[in-house]
C-alpha positions as CSV (number, residue, x, y, z in Angstrom):
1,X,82.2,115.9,73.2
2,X,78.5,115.8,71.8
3,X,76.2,113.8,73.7
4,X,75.6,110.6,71.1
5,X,79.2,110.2,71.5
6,X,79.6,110.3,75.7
7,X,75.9,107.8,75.1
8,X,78.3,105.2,73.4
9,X,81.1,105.7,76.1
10,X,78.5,105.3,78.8
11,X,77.3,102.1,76.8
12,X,80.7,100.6,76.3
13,X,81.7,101.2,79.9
14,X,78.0,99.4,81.1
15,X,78.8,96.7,79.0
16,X,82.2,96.2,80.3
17,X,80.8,96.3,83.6
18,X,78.2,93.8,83.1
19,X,81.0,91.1,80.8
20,X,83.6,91.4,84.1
21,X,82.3,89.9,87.5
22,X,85.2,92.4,89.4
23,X,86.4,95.7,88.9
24,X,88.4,97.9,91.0
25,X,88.6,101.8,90.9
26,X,92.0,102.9,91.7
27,X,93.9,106.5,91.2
28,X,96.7,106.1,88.5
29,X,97.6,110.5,88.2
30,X,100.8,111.8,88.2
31,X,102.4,108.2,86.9
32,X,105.0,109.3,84.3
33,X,105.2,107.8,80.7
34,X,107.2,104.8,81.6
35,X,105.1,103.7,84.5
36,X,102.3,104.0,83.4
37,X,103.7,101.4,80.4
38,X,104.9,99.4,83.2
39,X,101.4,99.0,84.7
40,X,99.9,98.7,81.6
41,X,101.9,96.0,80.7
42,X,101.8,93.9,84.0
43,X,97.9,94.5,83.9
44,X,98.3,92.8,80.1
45,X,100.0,89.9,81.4
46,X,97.4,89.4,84.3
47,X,95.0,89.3,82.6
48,X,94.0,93.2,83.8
49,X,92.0,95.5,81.8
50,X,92.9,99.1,82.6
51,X,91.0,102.0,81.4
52,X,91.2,105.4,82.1
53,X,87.7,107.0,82.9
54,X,85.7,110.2,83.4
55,X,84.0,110.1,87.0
56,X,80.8,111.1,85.5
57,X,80.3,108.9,82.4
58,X,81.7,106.1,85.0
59,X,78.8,107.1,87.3
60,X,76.1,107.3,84.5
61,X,77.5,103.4,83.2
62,X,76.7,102.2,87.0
63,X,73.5,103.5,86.9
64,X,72.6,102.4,83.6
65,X,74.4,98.6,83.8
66,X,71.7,97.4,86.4
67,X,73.9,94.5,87.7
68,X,73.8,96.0,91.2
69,X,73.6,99.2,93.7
70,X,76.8,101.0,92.9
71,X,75.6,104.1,95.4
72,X,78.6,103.2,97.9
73,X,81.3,103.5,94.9
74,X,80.1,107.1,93.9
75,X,82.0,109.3,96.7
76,X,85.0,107.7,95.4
77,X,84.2,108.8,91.8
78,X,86.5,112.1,92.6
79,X,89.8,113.3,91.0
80,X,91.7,110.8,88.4
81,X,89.9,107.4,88.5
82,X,91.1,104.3,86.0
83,X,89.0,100.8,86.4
84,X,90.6,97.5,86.5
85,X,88.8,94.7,84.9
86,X,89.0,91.3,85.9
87,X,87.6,87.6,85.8
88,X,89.3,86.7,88.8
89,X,88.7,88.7,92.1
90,X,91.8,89.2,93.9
91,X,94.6,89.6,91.0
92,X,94.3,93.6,90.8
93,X,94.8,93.9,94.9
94,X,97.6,91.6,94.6
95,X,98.8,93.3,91.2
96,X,98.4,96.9,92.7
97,X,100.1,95.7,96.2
98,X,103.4,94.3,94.2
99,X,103.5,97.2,91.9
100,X,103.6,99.8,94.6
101,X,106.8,98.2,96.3
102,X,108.2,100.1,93.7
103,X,106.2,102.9,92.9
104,X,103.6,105.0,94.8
105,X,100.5,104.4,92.7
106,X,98.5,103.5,92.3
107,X,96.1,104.2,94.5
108,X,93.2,102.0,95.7
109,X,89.7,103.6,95.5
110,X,87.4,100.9,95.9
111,X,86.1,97.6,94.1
112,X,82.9,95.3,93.5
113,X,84.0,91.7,94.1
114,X,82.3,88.6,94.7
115,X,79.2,90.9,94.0
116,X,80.6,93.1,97.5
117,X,82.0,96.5,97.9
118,X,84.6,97.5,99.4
119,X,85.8,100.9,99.7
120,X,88.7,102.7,101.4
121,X,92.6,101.9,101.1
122,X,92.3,99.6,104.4
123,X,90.0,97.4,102.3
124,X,93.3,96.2,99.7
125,X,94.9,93.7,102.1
126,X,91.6,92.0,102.5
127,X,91.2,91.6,99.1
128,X,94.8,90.6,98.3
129,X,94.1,87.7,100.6
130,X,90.7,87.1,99.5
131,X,90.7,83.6,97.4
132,X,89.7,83.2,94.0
133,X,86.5,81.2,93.0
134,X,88.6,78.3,91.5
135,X,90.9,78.5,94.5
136,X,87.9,77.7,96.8
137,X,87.0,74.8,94.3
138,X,90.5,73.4,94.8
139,X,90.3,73.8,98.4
140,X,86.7,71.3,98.5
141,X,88.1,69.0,96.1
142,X,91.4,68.8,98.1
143,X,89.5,68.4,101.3
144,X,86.9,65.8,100.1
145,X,89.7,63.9,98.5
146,X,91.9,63.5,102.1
147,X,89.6,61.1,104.0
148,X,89.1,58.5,100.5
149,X,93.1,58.5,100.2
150,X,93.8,57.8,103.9
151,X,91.0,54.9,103.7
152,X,92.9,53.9,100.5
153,X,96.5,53.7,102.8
154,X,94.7,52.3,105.5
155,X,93.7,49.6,103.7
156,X,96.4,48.8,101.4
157,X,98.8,49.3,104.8
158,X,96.5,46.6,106.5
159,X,96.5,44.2,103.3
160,X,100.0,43.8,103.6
161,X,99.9,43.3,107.4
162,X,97.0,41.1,107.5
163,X,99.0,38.9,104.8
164,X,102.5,39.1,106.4
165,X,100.3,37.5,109.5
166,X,98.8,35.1,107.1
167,X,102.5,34.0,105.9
168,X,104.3,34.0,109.3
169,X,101.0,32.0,110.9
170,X,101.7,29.4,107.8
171,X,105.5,29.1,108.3
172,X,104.9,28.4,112.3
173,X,102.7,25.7,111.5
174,X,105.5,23.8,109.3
């Protein structure tokens, strides 16, 4: 490969880090044909980029995006690596968890999310649980909106006690 070509790989691939908040590094070797489709596909339909990459123009595209210190990803850059692109932090740990109930890869390397690293195979159940920007948002909204709508029933409930009073009060004076 000449060197203006492995330039515009290392370009694309800095690009591509700097247009996705999260990305995962996982090991995808040894998947057969039809696996491999299968996770391709799933990744499709999550809204997953998944590309195969060489460790070193992947190393040279972290060094040149400047969005952050990739230093702690770089001992992971060793045998097969493949990148998962995401907007939305925790669908590739859940994505990767599902898909091995059924096969053993792949692998989990290490991601950046929620501009964090986290590195090691131990490291996927925390992100699997870890909740998603707009999942948080829902969370406040659904928490700010519980004390208004029990003042709301407490008030209407009292309204209608308050006027069955009223009425009974008026019928005992007759």
């Amino acid at each position: 490969m000449r060197r203006e070509d492995k330039n515009a790989l290392i370009d694309k691939l800095a690009e591509q880090i700097n247009q996705y908040p999260h990305f995962y590094l996982t090991d995808t070797s040894e998947l057969n044909a039809e696996v491999t489709h299968k996770l391709r596909k799933t990744c499709f339909e999550k809204k997953v980029k998944l590309v195969v990459v060489k460790n070193t123009l992947l190393k040279k595209a972290l060094e040149r995006s400047g969005k952050s210190d990739f230093s702690p990803l770089f001992d992971t850059l060793k045998g097969s690596t493949s990148v998962m692109f995401t907007e939305t932090g925790n669908v590739p740990a859940k994505l990767i968890k599902e898909f091995r109930k059924d096969f053993p890869k792949p692998l989990f390397k290490a991601a950046y999310v929620e501009e964090s690293i986290y590195v090691g195979e131990n490291q996927l159940e925390t992100l699997a649980t870890l909740k998603s920007k707009n999942e948080l948002i829902a969370d406040v909204i659904a928490l700010l909106q519980s004390p208004a709508k029990n003042v709301i029933a407490s008030l209407q409930s009292g309204g209608q006690t308050l006027s069955g009073v009223i009425k009974t009060l008026s019928e005992k004076e007759q």
